[in-house]
C-alpha angles and dihedrals in degrees: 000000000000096000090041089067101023090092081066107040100051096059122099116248091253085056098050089056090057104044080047090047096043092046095046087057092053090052089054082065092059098044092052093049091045096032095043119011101056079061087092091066097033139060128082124306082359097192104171109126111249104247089048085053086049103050085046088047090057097049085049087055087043106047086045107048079047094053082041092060088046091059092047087053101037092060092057084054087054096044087045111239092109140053110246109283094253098154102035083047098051080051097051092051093048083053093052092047095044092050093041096066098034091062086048095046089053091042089056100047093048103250099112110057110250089244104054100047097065088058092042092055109038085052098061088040096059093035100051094040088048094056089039095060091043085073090053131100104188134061096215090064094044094052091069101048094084099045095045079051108053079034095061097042084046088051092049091045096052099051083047088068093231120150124295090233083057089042092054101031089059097050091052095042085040095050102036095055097041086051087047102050091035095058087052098052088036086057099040091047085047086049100047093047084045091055096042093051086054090051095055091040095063091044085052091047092062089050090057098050097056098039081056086068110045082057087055093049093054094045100060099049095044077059088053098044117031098065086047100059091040087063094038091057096049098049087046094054089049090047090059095047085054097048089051095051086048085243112166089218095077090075089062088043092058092034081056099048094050085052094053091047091046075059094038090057088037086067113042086052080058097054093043089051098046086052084047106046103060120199117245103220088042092045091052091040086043093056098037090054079042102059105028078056091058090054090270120148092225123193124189114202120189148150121228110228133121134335118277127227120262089246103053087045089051097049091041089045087063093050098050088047095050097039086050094056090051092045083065095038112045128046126004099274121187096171134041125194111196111187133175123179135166118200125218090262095067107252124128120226115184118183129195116188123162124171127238088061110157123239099225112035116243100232137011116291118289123221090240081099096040103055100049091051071059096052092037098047087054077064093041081252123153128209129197127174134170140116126301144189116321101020098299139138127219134196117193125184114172122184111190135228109253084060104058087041089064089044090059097052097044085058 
């Protein structure tokens, strides 16, 4: 059963929409054929001639697998992988009108029975007005497709000569149903761009948090560095007059230079350790604001006890960041459990499980993984992570007790 609805469940949310919005439109192929083009066969006292059905039934199953293939069409312009539709659209509105007043022509010479050409016509209109307005991108466009529409069937009825109760009773039908079925593809094209720009837009959001702190990153230790050097070249420049001239004091120059570069390393270690080593309590605020930001319902979990060592909040504050970022970057997750215990004992278990996770995972492997098993197993810590029960994915890093007791100690 799992393979039966895997196909669903490890799609993104952006691409569920699609794959319900495109299959809704082929189905749209299907209920004009079977709503309106079997018109033509059915209705009371039904007198058109068969041949004459048929060949309306065919331009019925014509006009609808075309205006099927537009709105295919017509989605990937709205996901953006194709250009607008331009020349698939102006073909589908010459077969509309072409089939429009056919049906009409045949309507007022008595060869298509009076009750079959409203339903005929009506069906190729809205159908065609509906896939029309899917290719387009303003609403100001789409507002003038139904009434050019029922203008243009009232315009052909009329020169037709036909009644004024037909030539009013198909406006309005005309209009009411284009208007109808407008406003839901214009709906479901504005719906589907909406989602994937959301989509985009998370995956946008984790680039830029991690591109925040490598700016941070570079910035402090530009801020480390670049007074430093700029010391260090000026006492070596002096250092280098005073040696010319056979002055003692460029000994003191140079002694002073390689103390300011033993600095000069001192801190940058500094600064590499400090973007290292996370902070626990940061690292947990820091997801939480992270993935309710991304729509998440997050939930932080932890009891209160004593302080832990640096060490363990260091290792664990790596956990919680990188399960975080795959959090927003694999799966579809809606929810988010962040939980943090210590025993009695002393040992520390911290557990990260989301849902949407998908079954198969999309790439190979990363070295996220791999490199905290490397940082825990420095603290005899153990990390597993897979999928569980109900589509969910769960992260478990666990430090134990003997550990943070030497720590301890060793502080």
């Amino acid at each position: 059963m799992s393979k039966l609805t895997g196909w669903w469940k490890n799609r993104s949310s952006a691409a569920k929409v699609e794959l319900y919005t495109r299959w809704s439109f082929h189905f749209f192929v299907l209920l004009e054929i079977l709503s309106f083009g079997l018109a033509a066969f059915t209705g009371q006292d039904n007198h058109t001639p068969r041949p004459l059905a048929l060949m309306a039934f065919l331009v019925v199953c014509a006009h609808s697998v075309i205006v099927g293939f537009l709105s295919s069409r017509a989605l990937d312009f709205v996901t953006g992988r194709r250009e607008r539709p331009v020349g698939l659209s102006a073909l589908v509105t010459a077969l509309t009108a072409a089939a429009v007043l056919l049906f009409l022509c045949l309507r007022r010479f008595g060869a298509l029975d009076e009750s079959a050409a409203p339903g005929l016509v009506v069906g190729v209109s809205c159908f065609g007005c509906g896939s029309l307005v899917l290719g387009m991108e303003k609403v100001r466009h789409m507002k003038y497709v139904p009434p050019l529409a029922a203008s243009g069937a009232t315009v052909v009825v009329a020169a037709l000569g036909l009644p004024l109760e037909e030539v009013i009773g198909y406006f309005v039908v005309v209009l009411v149903c284009c208007a109808f079925l407008a406003f839901t593809c214009g709906f479901s094209g504005w719906l589907l761009r909406t989602v994937h720009e959301l989509d985009r837009a998370r995956e946008v959001q984790a680039q830029l948090a991690v591109a925040e702190e490598r700016l941070r990153f570079g910035r402090d230790l530009h801020d480390v560095m670049g007074r430093n050097l700029a010391v260090i070249a000026l006492k070596s420049e002096l250092a280098v007059q005073l040696a010319r001239r056979e002055r003692p004091e460029a000994v003191d120059q140079m002694i002073e230079v390689q103390r300011i570069a033993r600095e000069s390393q001192r801190e940058v270690r500094d600064v590499v350790r400090g973007y290292r080593e996370a902070d626990l309590a940061v690292e947990l605020e820091g997801a939480r604001g992270v993935l309710t930001a991304a729509g998440m319902d997050c939930r932080v979990d932890f009891e209160a006890g004593p302080p832990l060592p640096a060490e363990v909040q260091s290792a664990l504050g790596w956990v919680v960041r990188e399960a975080t970022t795959n959090v927003l970057r694999h799966g579809d997750a809606q929810s988010c459990v962040i939980r943090l215990t210590a025993s009695e004992e002393g040992s520390v278990t911290l557990v990260v499980e989301n849902d949407g996770a998908p079954e198969a995972p999309a790439g190979p492997p990363g070295s996220g993984l791999a490199g905290l098993r490397e940082r825990l197993a420095v603290l005899d810590g153990t990390l597993r992570a897979g999928p569980v029960d109900g589509g969910r994915f769960r992260l478990r890093a666990e430090i134990p007790g003997s550990r943070t007791e030497r720590l301890e100690a060793w502080a």
